[in-house]
ZAKOL-387697 format. One record per residue: residue number from 1; residue in three letters; y, z, x of N, C-alpha, C, O in turn. Coordinates in nm, 4 decimals. Layout:
! residues N
@nr=NUM; rest=ALA; n.c2=Y; n.c3=Z; n.c1=X; ca.c2=Y; ca.c3=Z; ca.c1=X; c.c2=Y; c.c3=Z; c.c1=X; o.c2=Y; o.c3=Z; o.c1=X $
...
This chain:
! residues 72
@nr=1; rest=UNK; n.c2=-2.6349; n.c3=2.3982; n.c1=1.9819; ca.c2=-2.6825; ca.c3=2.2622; ca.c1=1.9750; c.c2=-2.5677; c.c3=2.1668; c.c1=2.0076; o.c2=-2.4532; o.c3=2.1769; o.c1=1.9635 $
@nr=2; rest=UNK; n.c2=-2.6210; n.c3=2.0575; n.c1=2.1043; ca.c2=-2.5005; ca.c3=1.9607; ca.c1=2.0947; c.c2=-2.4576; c.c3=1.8753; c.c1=1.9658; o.c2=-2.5258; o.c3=1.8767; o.c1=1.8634 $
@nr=3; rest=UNK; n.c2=-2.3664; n.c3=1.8180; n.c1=1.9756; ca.c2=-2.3092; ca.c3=1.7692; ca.c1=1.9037; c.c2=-2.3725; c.c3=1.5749; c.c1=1.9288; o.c2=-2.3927; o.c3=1.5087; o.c1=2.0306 $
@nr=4; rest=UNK; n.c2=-2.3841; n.c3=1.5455; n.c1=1.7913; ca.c2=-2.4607; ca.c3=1.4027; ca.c1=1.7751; c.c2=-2.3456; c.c3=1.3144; c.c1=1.8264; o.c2=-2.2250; o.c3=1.3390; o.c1=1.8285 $
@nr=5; rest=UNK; n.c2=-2.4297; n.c3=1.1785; n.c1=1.8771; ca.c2=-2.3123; ca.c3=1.0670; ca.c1=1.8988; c.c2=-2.3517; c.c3=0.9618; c.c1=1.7650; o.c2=-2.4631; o.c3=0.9417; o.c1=1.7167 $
@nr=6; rest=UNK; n.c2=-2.2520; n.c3=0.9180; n.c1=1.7347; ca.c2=-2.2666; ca.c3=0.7773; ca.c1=1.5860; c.c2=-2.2001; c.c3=0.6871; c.c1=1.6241; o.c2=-2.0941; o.c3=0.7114; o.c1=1.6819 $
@nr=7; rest=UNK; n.c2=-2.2337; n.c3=0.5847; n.c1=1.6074; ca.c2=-2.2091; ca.c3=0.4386; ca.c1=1.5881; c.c2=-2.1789; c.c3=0.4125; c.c1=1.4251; o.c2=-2.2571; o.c3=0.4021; o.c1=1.3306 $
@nr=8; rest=UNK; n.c2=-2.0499; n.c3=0.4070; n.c1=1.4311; ca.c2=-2.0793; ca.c3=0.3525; ca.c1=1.3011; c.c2=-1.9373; c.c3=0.2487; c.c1=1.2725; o.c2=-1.8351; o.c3=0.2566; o.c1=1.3406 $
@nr=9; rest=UNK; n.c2=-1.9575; n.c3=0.1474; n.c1=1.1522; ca.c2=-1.7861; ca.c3=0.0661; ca.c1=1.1386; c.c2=-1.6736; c.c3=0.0794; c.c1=1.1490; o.c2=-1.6063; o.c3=0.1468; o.c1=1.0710 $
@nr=10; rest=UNK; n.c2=-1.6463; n.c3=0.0418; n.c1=1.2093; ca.c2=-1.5118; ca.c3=0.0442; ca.c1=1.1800; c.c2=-1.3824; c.c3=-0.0885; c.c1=1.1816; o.c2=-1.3225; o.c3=-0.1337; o.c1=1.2792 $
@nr=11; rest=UNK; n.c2=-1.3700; n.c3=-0.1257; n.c1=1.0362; ca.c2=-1.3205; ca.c3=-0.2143; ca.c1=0.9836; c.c2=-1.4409; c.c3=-0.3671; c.c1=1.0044; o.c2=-1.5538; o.c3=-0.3699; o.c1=0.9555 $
@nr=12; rest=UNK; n.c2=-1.3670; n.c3=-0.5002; n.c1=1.1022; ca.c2=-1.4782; ca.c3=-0.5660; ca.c1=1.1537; c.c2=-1.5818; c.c3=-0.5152; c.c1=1.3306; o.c2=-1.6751; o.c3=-0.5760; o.c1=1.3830 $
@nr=13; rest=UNK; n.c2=-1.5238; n.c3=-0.4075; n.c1=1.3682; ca.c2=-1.5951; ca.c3=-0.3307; ca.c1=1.4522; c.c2=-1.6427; c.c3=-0.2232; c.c1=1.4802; o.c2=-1.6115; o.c3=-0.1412; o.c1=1.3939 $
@nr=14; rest=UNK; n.c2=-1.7025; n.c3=-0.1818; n.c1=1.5572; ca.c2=-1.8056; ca.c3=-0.0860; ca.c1=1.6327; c.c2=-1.7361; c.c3=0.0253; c.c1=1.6543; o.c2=-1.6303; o.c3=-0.0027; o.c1=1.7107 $
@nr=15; rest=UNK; n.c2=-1.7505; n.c3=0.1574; n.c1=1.6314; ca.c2=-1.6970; ca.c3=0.2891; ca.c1=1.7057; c.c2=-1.7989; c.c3=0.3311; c.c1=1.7539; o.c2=-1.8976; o.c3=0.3262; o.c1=1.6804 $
@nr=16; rest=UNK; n.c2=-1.8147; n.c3=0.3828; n.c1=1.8805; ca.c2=-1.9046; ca.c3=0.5202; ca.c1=1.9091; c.c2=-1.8154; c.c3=0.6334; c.c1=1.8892; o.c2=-1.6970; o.c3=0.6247; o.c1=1.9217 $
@nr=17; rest=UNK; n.c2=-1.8708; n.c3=0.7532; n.c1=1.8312; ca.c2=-1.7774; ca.c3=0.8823; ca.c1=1.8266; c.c2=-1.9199; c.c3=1.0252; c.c1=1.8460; o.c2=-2.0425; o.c3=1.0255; o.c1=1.8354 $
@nr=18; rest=UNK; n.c2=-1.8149; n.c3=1.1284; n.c1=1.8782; ca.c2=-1.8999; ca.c3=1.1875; ca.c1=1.8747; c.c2=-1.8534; c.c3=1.2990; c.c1=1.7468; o.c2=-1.7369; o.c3=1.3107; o.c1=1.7089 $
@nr=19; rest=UNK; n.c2=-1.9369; n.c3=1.3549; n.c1=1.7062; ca.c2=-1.9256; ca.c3=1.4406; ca.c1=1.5588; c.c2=-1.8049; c.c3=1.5420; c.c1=1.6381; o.c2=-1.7905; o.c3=1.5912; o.c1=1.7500 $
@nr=20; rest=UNK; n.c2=-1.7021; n.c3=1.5390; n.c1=1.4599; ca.c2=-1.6034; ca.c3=1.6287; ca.c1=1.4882; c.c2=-1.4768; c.c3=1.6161; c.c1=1.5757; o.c2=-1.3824; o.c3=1.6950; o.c1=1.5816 $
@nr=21; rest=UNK; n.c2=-1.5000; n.c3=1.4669; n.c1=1.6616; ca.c2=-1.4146; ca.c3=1.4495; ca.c1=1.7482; c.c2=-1.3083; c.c3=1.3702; c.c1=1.6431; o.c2=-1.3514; o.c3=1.3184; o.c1=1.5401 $
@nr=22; rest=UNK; n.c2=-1.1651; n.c3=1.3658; n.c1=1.6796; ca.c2=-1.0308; ca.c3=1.3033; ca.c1=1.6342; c.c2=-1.0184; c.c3=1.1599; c.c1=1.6577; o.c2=-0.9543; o.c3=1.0849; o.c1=1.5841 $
@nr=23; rest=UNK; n.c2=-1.0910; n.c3=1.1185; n.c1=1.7782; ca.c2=-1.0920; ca.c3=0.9634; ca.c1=1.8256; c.c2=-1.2300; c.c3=0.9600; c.c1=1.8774; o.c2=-1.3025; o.c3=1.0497; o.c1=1.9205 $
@nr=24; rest=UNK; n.c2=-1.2500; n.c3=0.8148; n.c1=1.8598; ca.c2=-1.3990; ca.c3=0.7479; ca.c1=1.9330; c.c2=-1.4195; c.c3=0.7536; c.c1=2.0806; o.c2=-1.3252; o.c3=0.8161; o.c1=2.1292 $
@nr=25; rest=UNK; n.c2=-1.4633; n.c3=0.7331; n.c1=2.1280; ca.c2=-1.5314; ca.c3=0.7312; ca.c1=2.2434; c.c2=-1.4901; c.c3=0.5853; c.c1=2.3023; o.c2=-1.4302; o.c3=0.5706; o.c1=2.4088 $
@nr=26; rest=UNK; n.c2=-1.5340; n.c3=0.4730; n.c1=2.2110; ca.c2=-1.5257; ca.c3=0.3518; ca.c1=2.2421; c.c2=-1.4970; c.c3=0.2491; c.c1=2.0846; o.c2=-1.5233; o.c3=0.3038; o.c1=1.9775 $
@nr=27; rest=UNK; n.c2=-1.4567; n.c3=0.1398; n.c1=2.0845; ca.c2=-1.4401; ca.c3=0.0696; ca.c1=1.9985; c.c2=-1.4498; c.c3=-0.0754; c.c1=2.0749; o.c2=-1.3693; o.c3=-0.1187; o.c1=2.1574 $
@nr=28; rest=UNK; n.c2=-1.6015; n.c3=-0.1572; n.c1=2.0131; ca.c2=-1.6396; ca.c3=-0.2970; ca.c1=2.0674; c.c2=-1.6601; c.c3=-0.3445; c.c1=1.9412; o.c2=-1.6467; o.c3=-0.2901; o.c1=1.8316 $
@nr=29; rest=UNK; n.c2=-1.7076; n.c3=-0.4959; n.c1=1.9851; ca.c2=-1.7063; ca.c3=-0.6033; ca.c1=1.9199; c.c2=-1.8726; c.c3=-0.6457; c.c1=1.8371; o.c2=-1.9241; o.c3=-0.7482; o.c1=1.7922 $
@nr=30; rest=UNK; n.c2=-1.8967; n.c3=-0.5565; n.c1=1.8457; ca.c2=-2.0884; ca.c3=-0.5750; ca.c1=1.8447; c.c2=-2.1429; c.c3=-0.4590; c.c1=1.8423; o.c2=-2.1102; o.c3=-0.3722; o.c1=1.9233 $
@nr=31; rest=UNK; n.c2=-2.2562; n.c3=-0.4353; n.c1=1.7269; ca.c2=-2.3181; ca.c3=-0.3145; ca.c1=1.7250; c.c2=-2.4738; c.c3=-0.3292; c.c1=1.8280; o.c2=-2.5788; o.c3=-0.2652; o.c1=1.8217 $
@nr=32; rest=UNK; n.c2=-2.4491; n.c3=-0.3936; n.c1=1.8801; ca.c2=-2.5404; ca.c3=-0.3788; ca.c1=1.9917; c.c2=-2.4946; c.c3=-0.3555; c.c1=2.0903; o.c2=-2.5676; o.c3=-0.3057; o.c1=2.1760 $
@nr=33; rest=UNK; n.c2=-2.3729; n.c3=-0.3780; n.c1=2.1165; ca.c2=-2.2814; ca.c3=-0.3193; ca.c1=2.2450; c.c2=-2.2658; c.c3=-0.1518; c.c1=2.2017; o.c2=-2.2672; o.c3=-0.0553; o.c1=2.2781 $
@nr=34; rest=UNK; n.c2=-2.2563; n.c3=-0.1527; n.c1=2.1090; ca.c2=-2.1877; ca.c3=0.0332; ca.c1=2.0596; c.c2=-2.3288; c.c3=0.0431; c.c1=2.0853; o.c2=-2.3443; o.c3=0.0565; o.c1=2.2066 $
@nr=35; rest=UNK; n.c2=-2.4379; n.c3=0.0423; n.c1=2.0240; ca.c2=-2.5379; ca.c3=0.1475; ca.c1=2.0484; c.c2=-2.6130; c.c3=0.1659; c.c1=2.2332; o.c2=-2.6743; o.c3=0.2635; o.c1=2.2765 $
@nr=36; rest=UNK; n.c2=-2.5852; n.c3=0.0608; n.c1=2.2935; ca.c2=-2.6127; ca.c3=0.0517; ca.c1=2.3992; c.c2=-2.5444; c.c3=0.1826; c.c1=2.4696; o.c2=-2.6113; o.c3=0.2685; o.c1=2.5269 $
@nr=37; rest=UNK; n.c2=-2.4102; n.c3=0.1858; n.c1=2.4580; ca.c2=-2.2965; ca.c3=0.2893; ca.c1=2.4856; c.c2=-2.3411; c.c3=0.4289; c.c1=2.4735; o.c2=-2.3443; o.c3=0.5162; o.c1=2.5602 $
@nr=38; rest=UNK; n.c2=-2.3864; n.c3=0.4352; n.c1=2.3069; ca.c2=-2.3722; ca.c3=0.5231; ca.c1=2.2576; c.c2=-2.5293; c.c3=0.6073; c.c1=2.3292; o.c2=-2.5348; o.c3=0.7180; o.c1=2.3828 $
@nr=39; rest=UNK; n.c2=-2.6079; n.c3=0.5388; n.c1=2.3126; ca.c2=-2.7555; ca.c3=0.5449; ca.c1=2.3581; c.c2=-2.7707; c.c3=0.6203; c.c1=2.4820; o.c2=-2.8434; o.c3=0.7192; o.c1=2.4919 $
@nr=40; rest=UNK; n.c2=-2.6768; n.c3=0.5546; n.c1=2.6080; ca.c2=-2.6327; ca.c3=0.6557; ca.c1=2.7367; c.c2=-2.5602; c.c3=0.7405; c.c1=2.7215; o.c2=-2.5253; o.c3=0.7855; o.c1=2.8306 $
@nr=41; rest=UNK; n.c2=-2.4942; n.c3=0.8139; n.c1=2.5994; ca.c2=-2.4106; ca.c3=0.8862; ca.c1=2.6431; c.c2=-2.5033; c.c3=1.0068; c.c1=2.5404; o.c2=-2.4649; o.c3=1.1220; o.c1=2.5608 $
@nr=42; rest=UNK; n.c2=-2.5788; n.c3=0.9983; n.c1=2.4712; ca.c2=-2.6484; ca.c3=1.0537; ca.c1=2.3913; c.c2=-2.7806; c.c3=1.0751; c.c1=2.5064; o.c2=-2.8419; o.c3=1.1802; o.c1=2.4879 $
@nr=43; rest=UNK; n.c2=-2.8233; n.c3=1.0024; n.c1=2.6037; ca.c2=-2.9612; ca.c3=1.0362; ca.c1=2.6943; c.c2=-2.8521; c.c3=1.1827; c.c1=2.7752; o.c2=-2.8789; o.c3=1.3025; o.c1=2.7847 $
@nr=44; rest=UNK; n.c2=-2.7315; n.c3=1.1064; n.c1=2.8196; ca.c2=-2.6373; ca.c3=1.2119; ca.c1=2.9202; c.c2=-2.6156; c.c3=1.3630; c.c1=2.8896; o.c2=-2.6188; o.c3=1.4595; o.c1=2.9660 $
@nr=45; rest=UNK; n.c2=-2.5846; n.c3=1.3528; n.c1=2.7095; ca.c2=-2.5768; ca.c3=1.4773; ca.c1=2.6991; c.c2=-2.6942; c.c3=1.5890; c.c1=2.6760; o.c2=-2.6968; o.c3=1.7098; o.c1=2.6993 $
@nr=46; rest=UNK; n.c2=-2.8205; n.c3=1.4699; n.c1=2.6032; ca.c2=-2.9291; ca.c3=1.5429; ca.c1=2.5691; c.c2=-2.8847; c.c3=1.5530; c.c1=2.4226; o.c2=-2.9045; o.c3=1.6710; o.c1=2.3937 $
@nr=47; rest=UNK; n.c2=-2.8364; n.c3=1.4920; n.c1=2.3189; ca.c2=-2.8294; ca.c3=1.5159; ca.c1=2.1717; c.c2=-2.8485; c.c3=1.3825; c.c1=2.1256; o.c2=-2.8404; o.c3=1.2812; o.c1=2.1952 $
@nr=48; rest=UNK; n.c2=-2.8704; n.c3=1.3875; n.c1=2.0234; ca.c2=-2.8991; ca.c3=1.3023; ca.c1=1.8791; c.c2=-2.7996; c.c3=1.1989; c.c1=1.8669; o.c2=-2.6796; o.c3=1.2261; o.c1=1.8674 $
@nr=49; rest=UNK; n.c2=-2.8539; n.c3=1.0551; n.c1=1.8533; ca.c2=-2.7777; ca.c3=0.9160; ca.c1=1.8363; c.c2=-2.8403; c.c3=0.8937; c.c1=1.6594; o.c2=-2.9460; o.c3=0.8999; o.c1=1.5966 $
@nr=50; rest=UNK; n.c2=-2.6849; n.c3=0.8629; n.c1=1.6362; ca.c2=-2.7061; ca.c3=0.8241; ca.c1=1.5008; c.c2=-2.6288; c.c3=0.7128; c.c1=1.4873; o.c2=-2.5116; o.c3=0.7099; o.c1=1.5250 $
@nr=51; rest=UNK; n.c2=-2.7163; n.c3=0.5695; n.c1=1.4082; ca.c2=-2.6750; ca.c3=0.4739; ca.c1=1.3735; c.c2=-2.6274; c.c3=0.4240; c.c1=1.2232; o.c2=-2.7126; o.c3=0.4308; o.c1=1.1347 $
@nr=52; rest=UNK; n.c2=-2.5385; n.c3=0.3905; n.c1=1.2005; ca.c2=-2.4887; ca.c3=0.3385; ca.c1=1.0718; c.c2=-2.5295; c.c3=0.1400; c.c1=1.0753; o.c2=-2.5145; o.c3=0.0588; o.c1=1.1666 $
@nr=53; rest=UNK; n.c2=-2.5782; n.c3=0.1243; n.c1=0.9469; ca.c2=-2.4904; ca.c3=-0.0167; ca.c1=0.8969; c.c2=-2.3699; c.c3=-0.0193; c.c1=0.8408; o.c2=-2.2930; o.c3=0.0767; o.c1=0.8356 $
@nr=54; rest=UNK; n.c2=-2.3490; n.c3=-0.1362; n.c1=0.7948; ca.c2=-2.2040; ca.c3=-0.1518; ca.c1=0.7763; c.c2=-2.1851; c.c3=-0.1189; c.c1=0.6501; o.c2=-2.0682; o.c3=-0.1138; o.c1=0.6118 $
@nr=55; rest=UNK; n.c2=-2.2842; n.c3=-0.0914; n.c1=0.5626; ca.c2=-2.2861; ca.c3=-0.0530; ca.c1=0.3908; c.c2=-2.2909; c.c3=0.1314; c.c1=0.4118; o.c2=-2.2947; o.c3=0.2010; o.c1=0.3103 $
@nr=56; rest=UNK; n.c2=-2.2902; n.c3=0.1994; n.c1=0.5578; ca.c2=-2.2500; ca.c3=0.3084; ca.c1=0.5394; c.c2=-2.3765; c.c3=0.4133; c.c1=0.5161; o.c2=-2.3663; o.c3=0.5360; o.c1=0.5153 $
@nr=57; rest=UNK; n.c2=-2.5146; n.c3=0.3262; n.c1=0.4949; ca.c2=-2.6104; ca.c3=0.3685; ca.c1=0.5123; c.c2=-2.6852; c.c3=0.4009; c.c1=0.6100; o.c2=-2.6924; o.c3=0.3048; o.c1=0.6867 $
@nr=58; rest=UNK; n.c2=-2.7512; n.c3=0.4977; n.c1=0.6501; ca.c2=-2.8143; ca.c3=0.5577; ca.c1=0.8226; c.c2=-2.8785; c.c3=0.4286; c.c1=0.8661; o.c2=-2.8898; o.c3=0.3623; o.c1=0.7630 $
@nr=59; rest=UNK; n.c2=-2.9123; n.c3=0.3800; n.c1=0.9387; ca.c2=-3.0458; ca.c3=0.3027; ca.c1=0.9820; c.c2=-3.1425; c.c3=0.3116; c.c1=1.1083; o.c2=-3.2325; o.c3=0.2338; o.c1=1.1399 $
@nr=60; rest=UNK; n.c2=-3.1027; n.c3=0.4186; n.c1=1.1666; ca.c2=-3.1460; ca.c3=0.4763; ca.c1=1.2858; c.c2=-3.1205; c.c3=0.6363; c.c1=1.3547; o.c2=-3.0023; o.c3=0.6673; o.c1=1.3701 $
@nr=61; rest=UNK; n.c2=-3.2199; n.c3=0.7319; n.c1=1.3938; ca.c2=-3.1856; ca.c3=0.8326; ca.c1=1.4039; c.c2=-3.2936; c.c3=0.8986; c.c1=1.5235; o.c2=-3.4014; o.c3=0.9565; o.c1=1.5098 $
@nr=62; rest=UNK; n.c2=-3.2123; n.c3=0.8618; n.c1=1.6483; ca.c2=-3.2881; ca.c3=0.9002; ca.c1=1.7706; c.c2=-3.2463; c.c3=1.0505; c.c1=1.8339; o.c2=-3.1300; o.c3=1.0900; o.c1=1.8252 $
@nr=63; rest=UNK; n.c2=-3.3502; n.c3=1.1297; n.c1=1.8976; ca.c2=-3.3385; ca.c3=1.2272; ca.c1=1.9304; c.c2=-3.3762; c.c3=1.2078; c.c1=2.1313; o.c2=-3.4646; o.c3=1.1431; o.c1=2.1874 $
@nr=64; rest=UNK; n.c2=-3.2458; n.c3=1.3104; n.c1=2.1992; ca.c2=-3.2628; ca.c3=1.3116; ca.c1=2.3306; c.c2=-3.2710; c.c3=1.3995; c.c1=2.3997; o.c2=-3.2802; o.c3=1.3984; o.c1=2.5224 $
@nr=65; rest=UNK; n.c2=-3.2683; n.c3=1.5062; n.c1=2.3127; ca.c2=-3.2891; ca.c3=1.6561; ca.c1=2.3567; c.c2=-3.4116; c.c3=1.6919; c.c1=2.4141; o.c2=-3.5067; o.c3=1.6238; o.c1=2.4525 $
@nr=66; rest=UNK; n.c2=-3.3869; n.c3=1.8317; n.c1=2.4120; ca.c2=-3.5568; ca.c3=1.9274; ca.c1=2.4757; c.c2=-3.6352; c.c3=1.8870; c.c1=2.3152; o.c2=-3.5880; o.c3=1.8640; o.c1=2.2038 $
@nr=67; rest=UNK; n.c2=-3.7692; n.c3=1.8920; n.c1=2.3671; ca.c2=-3.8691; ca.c3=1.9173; ca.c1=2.1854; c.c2=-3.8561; c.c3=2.0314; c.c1=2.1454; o.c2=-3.8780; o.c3=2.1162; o.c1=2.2319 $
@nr=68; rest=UNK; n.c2=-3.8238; n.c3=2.0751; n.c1=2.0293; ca.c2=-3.8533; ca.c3=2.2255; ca.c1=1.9958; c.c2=-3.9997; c.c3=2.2254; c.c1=1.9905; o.c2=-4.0622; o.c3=2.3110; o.c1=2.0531 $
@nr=69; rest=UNK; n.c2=-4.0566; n.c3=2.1402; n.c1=1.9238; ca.c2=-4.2363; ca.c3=2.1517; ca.c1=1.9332; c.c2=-4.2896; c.c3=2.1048; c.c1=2.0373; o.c2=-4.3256; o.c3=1.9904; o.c1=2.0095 $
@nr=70; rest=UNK; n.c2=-4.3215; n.c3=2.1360; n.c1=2.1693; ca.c2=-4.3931; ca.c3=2.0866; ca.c1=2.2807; c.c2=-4.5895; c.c3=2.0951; c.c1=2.2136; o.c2=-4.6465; o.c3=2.1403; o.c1=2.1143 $
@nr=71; rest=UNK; n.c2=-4.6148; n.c3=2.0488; n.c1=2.2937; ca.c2=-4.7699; ca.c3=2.0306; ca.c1=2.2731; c.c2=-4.8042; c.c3=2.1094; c.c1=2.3067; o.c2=-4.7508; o.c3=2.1775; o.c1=2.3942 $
@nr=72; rest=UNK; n.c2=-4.9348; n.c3=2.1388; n.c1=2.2364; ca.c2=-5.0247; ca.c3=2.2466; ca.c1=2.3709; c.c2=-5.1588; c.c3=2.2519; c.c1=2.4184; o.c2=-5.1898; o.c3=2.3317; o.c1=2.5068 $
């Protein structure tokens, strides 16, 4: 499985990171700029965008992968 991308605070700004990594990806000024970021790079790889508020609580949890449950 890939590995998730997060958005989450950092200090008065934005990190995108991806799980497990040592450094972010990106660091902006706006969590609408980070998830925008984060959003393409999470469609690119095909894994899971996860959003933080700033109290550290989830508030969003998008999936970009294959379905494990397809229809039938």
């Amino acid at each position: 499985m890939k590995k998730p991308v997060y958005v989450k605070p950092k200090g008065d700004r934005w990190i995108v990171k991806s799980k497990g990594a040592k450094r972010g990806v990106k660091i902006v000024d706006t969590q609408a700029e980070s998830i925008q970021i984060a959003r393409q790079i999470a469609i690119n790889r095909g894994c899971e965008l996860i959003v933080y508020r700033t109290d550290g609580t989830m508030r969003s949890k998008d999936s970009f992968g294959s379905d494990p449950f397809p229809p039938r």
